[in-house]
N, C-alpha and C positions, 0 to 999 in steps of 0.2 A: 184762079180758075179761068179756062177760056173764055170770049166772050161769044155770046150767040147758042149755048147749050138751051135744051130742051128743059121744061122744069122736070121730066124722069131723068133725066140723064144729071140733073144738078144731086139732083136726090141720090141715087149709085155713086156717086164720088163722097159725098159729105159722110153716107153710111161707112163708105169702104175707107174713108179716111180718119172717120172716129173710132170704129171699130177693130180694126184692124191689127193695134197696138194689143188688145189683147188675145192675139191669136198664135198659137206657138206650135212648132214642128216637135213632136217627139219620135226618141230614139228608142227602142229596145234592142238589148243586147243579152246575150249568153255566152254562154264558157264550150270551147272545144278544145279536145284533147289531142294532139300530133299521135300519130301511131305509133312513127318510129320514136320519136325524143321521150313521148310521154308529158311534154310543155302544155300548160295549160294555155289557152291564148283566149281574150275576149273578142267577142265580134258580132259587130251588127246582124239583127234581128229582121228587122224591117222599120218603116216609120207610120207617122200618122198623125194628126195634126188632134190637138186639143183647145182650150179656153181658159182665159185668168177667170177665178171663181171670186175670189176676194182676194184685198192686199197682205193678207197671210201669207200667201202664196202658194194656194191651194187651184190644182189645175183639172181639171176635168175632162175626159176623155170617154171612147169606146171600152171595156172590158178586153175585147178582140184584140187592140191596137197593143195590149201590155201582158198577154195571156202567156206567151212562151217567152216573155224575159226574164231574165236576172237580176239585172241592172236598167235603167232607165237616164235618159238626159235629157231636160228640155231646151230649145232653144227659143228665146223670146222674138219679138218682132225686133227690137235693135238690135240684134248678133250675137246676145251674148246667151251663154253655154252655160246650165245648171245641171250637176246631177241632182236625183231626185229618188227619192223614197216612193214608195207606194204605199199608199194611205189607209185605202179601204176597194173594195171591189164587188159587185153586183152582176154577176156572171147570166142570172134569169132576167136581167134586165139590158143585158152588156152595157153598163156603165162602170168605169172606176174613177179613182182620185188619187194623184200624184201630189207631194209635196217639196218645194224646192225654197231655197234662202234667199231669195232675191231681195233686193233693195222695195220698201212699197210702194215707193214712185215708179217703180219700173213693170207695175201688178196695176192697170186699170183694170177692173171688173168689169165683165159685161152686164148691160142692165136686162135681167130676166121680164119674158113679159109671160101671155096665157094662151094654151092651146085648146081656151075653151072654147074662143069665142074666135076663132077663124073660121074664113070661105074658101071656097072653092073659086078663085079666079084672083085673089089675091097676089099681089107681089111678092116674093123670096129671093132675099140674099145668104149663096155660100162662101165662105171664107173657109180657105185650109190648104194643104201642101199636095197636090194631086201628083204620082209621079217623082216625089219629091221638090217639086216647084215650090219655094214657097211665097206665103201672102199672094194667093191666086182667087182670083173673086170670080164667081160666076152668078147669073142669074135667073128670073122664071118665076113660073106662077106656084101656086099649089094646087095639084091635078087632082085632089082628092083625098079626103079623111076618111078616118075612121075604117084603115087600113088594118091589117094581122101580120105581125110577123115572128118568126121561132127564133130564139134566142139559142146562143149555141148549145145551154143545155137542154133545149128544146119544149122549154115554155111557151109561151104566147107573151108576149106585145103588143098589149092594144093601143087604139086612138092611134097608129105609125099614121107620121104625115107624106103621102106622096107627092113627088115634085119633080117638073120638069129642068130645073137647074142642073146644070152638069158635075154630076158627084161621081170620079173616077180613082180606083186603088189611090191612098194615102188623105184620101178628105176626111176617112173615117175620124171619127172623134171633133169634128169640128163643129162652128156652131152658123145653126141656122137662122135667117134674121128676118125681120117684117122688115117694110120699108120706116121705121122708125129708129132700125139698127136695137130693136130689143130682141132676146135670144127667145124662140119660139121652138126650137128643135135644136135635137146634135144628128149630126148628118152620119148616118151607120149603113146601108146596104145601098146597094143598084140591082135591078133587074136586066141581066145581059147575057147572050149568048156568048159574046166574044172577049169579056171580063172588065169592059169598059162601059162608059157612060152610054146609055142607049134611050136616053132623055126619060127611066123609072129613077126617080132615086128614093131610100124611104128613111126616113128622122124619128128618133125616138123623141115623145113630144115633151115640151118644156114642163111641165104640168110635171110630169112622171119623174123626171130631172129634180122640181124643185121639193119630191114627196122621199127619193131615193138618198142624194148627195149630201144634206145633212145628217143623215145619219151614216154614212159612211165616214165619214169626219170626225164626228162623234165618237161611235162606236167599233168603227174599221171596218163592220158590214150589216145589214139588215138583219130585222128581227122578223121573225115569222114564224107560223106558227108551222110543229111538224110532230112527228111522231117520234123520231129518237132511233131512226132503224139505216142500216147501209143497205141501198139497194143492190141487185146482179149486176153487173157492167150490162147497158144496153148493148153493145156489140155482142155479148153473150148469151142476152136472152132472145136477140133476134135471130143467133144461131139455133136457139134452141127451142126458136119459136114458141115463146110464152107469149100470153096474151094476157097481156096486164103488167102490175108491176111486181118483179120476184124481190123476196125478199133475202137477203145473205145475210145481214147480221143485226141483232135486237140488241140495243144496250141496255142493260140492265138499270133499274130502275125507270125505263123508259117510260112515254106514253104505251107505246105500243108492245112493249114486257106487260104491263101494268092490264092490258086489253086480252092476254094470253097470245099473240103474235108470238112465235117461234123461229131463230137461227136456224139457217140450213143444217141439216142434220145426214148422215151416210148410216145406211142401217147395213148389217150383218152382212149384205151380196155384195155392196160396194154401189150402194143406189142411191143418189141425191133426192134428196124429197127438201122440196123449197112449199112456204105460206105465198102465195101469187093473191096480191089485191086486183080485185076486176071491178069494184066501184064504193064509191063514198058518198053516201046520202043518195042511194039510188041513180046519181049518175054514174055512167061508162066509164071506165079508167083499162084505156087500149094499151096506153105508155105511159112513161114519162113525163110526156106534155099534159098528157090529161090530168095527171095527177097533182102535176103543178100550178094548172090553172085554175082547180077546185080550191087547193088550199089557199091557194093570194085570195080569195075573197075570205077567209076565215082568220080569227085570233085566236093567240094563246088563250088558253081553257076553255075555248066553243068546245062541245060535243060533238062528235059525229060519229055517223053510222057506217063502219066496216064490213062490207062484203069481202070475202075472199075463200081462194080453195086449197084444199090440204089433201092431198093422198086423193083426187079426183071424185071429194065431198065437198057442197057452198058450205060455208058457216059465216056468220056473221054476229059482230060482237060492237061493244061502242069504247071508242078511242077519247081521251079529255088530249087535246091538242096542248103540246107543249111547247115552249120559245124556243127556236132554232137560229142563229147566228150562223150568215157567211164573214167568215174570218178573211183576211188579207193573207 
């Protein structure tokens, strides 16, 4: 190490130099088909950068970063090239978990630490492949907890840590660090007009990481609690302007079979009549989001109380919440 450095500036090299080895670029890939040949051909997706989880070889990334692959490859911080499996995934949370054969000397874990007990003026380090670049360190403070943000299927994220550290296309899935080099966040969005770093960036916090990831491992995806029903594709019900959430299909034996919830059904004219919930225990349920953000505080077999409307009647019935799994 040079001589005459600052003791911050000793600190950002010892972080970026222990840390670093567990930081890897991934690859997603899918299948396209030639017109004329009809030849299948694989090809790059996009990338995005992830974390060694343990010397398993179990890697941890964004959900976003692996949503429209097929295939996956990680590349570790010494050059070398793993395909990889996909583990498990948490899409309301955008975290997944990638699994790759690496050697376990070549798998340093990062050491998790707590986003409980962070400030507001703290130091952050990010590591990840921004642009493709990779092992790109950037730095900054933390501008602010106890952030919100929507998740692609449009839940709520709470506790997102905000940071002025430079987080630009491909850092997604990487990890965010105190100055002690323990992982406090995975670095998932920017707030920008012009799709680049604009000094917002926000991290899903370590806390949520260390409550999601084992079970994803575990299990291939979270348990929670739900009703048992397929909703209307949101793009269809904002066409059709419901307000709430429509319901299309009740599995049998369901919670919400079980509660007298009804499948869309088409009567004699050719007229769709959908069950639309508009609240659970008395709160609003606009969307999606809302509906998702009541149940994550709830477990399989709470009770709860179903408002919703049928033929442009409230009725309201009590649902026993049942175990829902996201599968991989």
């Amino acid at each position: 190490m040079p001589s005459g450095l600052l003791p911050d500036e000793r600190n950002t090299i010892e972080v970026f130099r222990h840390v670093s080895r567990s930081v890897a670029n991934i690859t997603s890939k899918g299948m396209t088909r030639n017109f004329f040949t009809l030849d299948v051909t694989e090809i790059p997706l996009g990338s995005g950068s992830g974390f060694v989880w343990d010397r398993e070889g179990h890697i941890v990334t964004n959900f976003h970063v692996v949503a429209e692959g097929t295939s996956f490859s990680v590349t570790l911080a010494d050059g070398s090239v793993y395909d990889a499996q996909l583990v498990g995934r948490e899409p309301n949370k955008d975290l997944a978990v990638l699994h790759i054969g690496a050697p376990s000397a070549s798998l340093p874990p990062i050491q998790p630490g707590s986003s409980s007990d962070l400030v507001v003026g703290q130091k952050v380090l990010a590591i990840g492949n921004p642009f493709g670049l990779d092992q790109t360190l950037t730095t900054g403070i933390i501008s602010a907890l106890g952030r919100e943000m929507k998740s692609v299927t449009g839940t709520t994220i709470h506790d997102v840590i905000q940071t002025d550290a430079s987080i630009n296309p491909g850092n997604s899935g990487g990890p965010l660090l105190d100055s002690s080099g323990r992982l406090i966040g995975i670095n998932t969005a920017i707030y920008s007009q012009v799709g680049q770093s604009a000094g917002i960036g926000f991290a899903v916090p370590v806390n949520t990481v260390l409550e999601i990831v084992p079970q994803l491992i575990q299990f291939g995806g979270v348990k929670r609690a739900g009703f048992g029903v397929e909703m209307l594709p949101e793009n269809r019900a904002r066409q059709w302007r419901v307000v709430g959430v429509a319901v299309m299909t009740v599995t049998a034996g369901s919670a919400a079979a079980k509660a007298g919830l009804k499948s869309a059904w088409q009567d004699d004219a050719g007229g769709i009549h959908l069950d639309v919930i508009t609240a659970i225990d008395g709160k609003s349920v606009e969307d999606y989001g809302d509906m998702g953000d009541i149940l994550e505080d709830h477990e399989p077999g709470d009770r709860v109380k179903v408002t919703y409307m049928r033929d442009g009647r409230e009725h309201q019935t009590e649902v026993v919440l049942q175990e829902i799994k996201t599968n991989p």
